[in-house]
C-alpha positions, -999 to 999 in steps of 0.1 A, spaced: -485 38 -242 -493 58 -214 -500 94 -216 -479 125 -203 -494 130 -166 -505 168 -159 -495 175 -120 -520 196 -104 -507 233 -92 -486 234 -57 -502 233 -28 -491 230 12 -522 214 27 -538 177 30 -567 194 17 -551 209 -14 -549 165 -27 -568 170 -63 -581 137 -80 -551 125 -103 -554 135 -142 -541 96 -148 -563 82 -126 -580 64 -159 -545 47 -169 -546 16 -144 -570 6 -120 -547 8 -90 -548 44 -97 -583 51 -102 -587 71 -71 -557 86 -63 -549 120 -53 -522 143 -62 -502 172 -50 -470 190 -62 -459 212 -33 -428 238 -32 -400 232 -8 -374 252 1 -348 243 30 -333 276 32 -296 266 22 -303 271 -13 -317 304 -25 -340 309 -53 -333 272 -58 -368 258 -46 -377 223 -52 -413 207 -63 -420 177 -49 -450 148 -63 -472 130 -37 -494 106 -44 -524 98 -20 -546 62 -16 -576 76 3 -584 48 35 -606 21 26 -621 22 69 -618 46 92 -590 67 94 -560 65 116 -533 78 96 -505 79 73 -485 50 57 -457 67 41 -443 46 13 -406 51 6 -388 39 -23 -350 29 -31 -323 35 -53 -315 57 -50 -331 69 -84 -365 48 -74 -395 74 -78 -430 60 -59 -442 41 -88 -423 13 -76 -449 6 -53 -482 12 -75 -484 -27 -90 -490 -35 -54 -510 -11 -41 -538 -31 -33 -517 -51 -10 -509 -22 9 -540 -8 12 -556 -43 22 -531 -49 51 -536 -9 61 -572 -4 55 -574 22 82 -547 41 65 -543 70 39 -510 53 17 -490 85 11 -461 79 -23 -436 107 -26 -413 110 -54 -379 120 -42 -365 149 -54 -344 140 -82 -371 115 -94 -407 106 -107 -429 137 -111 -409 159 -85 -384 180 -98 -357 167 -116 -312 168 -119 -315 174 -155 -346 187 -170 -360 187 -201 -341 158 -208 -352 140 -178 -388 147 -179 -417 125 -199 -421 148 -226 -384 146 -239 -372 122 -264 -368 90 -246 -392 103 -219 -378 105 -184 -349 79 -194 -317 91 -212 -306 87 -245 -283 97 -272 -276 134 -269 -295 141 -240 -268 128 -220 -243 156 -233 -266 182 -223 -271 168 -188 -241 169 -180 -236 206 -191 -267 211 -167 -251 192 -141 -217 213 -141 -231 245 -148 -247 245 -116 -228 221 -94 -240 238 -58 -278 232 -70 -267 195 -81 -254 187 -50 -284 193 -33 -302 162 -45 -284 149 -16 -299 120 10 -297 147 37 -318 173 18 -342 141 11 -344 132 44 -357 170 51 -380 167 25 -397 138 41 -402 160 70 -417 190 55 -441 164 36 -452 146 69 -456 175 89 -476 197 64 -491 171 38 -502 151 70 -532 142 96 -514 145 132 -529 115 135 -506 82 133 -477 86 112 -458 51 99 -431 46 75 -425 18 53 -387 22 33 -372 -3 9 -335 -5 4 -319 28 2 -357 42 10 -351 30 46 -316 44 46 -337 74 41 -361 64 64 -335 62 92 -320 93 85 -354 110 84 -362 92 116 -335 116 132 -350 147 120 -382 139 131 -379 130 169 -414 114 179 -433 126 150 -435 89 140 -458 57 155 -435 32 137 -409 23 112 -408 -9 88 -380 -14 75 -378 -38 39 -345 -51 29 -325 -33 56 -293 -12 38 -260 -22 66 -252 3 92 -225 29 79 -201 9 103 -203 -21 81 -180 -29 57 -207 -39 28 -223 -5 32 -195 6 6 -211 -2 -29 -184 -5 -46 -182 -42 -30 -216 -45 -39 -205 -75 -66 -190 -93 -31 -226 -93 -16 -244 -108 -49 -218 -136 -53 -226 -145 -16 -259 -150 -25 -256 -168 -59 -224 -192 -44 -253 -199 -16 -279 -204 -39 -251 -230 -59 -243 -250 -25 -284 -254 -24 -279 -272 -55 -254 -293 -44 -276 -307 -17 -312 -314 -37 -314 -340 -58 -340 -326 -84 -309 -300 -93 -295 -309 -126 -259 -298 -114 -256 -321 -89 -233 -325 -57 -204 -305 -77 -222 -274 -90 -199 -249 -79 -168 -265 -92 -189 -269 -126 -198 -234 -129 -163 -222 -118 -152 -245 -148 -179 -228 -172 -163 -193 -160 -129 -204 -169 -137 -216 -206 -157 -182 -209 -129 -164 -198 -103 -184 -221 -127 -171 -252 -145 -207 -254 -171 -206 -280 -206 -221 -259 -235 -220 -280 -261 -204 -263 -241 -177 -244 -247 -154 -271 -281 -151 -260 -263 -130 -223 -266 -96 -225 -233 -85 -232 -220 -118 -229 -215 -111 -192 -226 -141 -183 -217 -134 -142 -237 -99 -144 -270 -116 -160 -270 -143 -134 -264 -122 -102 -291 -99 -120 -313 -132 -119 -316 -135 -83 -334 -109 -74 -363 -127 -97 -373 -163 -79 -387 -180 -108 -356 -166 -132 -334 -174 -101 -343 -213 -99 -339 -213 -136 -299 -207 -131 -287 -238 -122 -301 -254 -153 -285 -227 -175 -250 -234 -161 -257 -272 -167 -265 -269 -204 -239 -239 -208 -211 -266 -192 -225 -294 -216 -227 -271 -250 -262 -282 -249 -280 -259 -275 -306 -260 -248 -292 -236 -236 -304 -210 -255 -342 -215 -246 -332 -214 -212 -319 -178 -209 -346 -169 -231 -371 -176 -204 -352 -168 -179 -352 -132 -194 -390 -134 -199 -394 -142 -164 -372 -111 -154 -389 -90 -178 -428 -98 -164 -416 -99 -129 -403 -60 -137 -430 -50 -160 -453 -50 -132 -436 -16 -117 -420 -4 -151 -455 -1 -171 -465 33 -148 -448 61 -168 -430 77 -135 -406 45 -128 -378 51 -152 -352 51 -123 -325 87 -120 -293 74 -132 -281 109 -127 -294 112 -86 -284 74 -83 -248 82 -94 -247 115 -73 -258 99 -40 -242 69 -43 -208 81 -53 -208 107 -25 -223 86 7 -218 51 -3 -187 47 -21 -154 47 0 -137 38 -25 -137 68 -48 -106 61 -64 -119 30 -80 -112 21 -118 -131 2 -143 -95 -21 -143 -92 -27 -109 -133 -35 -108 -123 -58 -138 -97 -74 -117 -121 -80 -86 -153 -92 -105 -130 -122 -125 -129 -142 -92 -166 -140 -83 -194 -161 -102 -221 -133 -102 -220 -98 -103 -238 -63 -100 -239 -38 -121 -240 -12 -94 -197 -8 -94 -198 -2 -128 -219 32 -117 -191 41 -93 -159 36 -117 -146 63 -134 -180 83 -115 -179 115 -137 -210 132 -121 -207 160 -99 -200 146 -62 -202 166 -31 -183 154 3 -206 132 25 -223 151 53 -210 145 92 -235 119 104 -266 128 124 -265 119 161 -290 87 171 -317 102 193 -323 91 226 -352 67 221 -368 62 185 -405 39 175 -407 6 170 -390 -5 142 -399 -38 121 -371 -48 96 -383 -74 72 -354 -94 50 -346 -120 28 -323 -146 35 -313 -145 -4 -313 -103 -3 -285 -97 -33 -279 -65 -23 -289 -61 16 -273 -92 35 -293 -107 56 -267 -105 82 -259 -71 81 -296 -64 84 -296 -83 117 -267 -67 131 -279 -36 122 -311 -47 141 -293 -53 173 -273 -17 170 -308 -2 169 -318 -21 203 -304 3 222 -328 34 209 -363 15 200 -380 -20 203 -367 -40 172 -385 -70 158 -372 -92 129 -392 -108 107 -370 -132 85 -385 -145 46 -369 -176 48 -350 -176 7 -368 -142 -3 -348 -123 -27 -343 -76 -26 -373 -61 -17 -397 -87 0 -432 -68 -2 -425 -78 -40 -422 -116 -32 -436 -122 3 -471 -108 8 -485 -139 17 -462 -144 47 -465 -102 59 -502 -94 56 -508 -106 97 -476 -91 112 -480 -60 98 -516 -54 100 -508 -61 138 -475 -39 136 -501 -6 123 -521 -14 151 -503 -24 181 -463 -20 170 -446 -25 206 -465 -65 203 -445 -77 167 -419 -100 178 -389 -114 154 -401 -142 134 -397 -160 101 -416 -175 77 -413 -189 40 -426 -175 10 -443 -195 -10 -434 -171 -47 -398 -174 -31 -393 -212 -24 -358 -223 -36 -375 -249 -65 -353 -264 -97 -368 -266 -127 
């Protein structure tokens, strides 16, 4: 079990970076540097916020900063530590700078002690701690409320500009992190060389940008994923897989007893296969699952059970770092204030919409019923004239970032900055997890020269479409 990590007193300069106390814990880590540093944006008195870096000193010769921003929201920098070598190999000539947002990680958090690593169930939530949170939560609603995107997005800025070089400055955001990224992109004017953009979030214009529909985009993927089937030979479900599994559904829905099913979390069998696709060896695995589920084959049960090993090593990777337990409170906060149009939404009416898809999220669950202190979504901040390159890099089989929202939130983006597109032909959320051998050359060449990365694709070999 890891140790409790000791942060290192605040500072407000790059030179204030002190060798991390859990630098001995994993060998990605070994020599990292860390600062905690006060922030204060003014709008909230006496209410200042403590925010974690985490600094991977440049292999060659300096030339910057590669900020690396997470998702979520909820996501603290550890997300990114089991790869850290990748980073650092593609950026050599760049110091990799990891914030924790506020609301996560090390920085400060919603709900503290209960969120922090020395409480009961560590930074998680458990049991009564979630009582007390909530009294934390409501007794101070205006300082709540601040964990907000916007105030994150102003973070960012007082990070770059103080905890940075002045030399190159380029930012890397995942998911919501390049939501964030964007946003921050509009505080920051030309203060940045270059933005990458991983599993692009759609523009707020988009329909799917609402996620409470979130369920719609996973079923896209996993109905896609079916019709693959239906066209390979070496699938076990054949040319009629779709109309199998919709059968499956409807037996599970009439209270059929399947052996094997019981092996589902929950039982929800349409939640643990949307879950599945963002894993490529647990996603290739599904079709065979719905074949022995439709033919009561006791197989069955073997096959989720590796299917959930798969998942589980795939995610152990980020969750073994002590700091990765994801904000359920922040996630719940942001994303029922400035992602969720429909805040009326009821765990019945959600029950009613997820019966006639074949895979689901979890993520409307979060916005049902959302009992967490919400604060109305701020008035969007105006596009800037001209903004830096921007490289967006997505999966065709994203399960929670369509591909084709990404692109036409590409061409929207045309009109400010030089946009490149580099498409991972099957690659599931977050491609920097499943796609390194395909990205190493176009962004080595995008921290070097950004305005000469054109839109490209190529595909994965960890996220080929393969049947078992």
């Amino acid at each position: 079990m890891l140790t409790a990590f000791t942060a290192p007193e605040s500072g407000s300069a790059q030179s204030d970076f002190v060798a991390c106390s859990d630098q001995g814990l994993h060998s990605n880590l070994s020599d990292s540097l860390c600062i905690r540093t006060t922030v204060d944006h003014g709008d909230m008195p006496n209410r200042p916020v403590e925010l974690f870096v985490r600094k991977f000193p440049a292999r060659g010769e300096h030339e910057g900063e590669l900020w690396l921003i997470a998702g979520g929201p909820g996501e603290s920098g550890a997300s990114f530590y089991a790869d850290m070598d990748f980073f650092r190999t593609t950026f050599p000539n760049y110091d990799i700078m990891v914030p924790d947002h506020r609301g996560t990680g090390y920085s400060s958090k919603l709900c503290s002690p209960e969120e922090t690593a020395d409480s009961v169930a560590g930074m998680a939530l458990a049991g009564e701690e979630w009582g007390s949170c909530f009294e934390t939560l409501y007794a101070d609603i205006p300082r709540a409320n601040s964990f907000s995107q916007r105030n994150a997005a102003r973070d960012l800025k007082v990070l770059v500009s103080t905890l940075g070089s002045k030399k190159k400055t380029l930012i890397y955001g995942v998911s919501y992190g390049t939501s964030l990224a964007l946003e921050y992109a509009k505080l920051a004017g030309s203060a940045i060389d270059g933005l990458i953009l991983d599993s692009l979030t759609p523009a707020p214009s988009d329909p799917l940008r609402d996620l409470s529909y979130r369920s719609h985009t996973t079923n896209q993927v996993g109905m896609a994923l079916l019709e693959h089937c239906a066209t390979d030979s070496t699938c076990s479900l054949g040319k009629d897989a779709i109309e199998t599994y919709r059968a499956l559904l409807k037996d599970l829905d009439a209270g059929a007893e399947i052996p094997g099913i019981d092996q589902v979390p929950n039982g929800n069998l349409r939640q643990f296969l949307g879950l599945l696709l963002d894993v490529p060896a647990a996603r290739n695995r599904i079709p065979a699952i719905i074949s022995a589920l439709s033919a009561r084959d006791p197989a069955a049960e073997q096959l989720i059970e590796n299917a959930i090993t798969s998942v589980e090593a795939y995610w152990g990777e980020i969750t073994q770092f002590q700091q990765a337990t994801s904000s359920i409170p922040l996630s719940a906060i942001i994303s029922g204030s400035e992602f969720n149009d429909r805040p009326d939404l009821t765990a019945e009416v959600l029950a009613e919409e997820k019966s006639a898809l074949g895979f689901t999220s979890p993520l409307p669950s979060l916005l049902a019923n959302n009992r967490f202190p919400l604060y109305p979504s701020p008035p969007k901040l105006a596009m800037p004239m001209s903004m830096p390159p921007i490289l967006i890099l997505q999966g065709t089989m994203d399960p929670k970032t369509p591909y084709d929202s990404a692109v036409k939130r590409g061409a929207l983006l045309q009109a400010v900055a030089p946009v490149a597109i580099f498409t991972l032909v099957d690659a599931p959320h977050a491609v920097y997890l499943s796609s390194q051998d395909c990205l190493t050359e176009s962004l080595s060449l995008f921290a070097s020269h950004p305005q000469e990365v054109s839109s490209q694709s190529c595909t994965p070999a960890n996220a080929a479409i393969t049947f078992p």
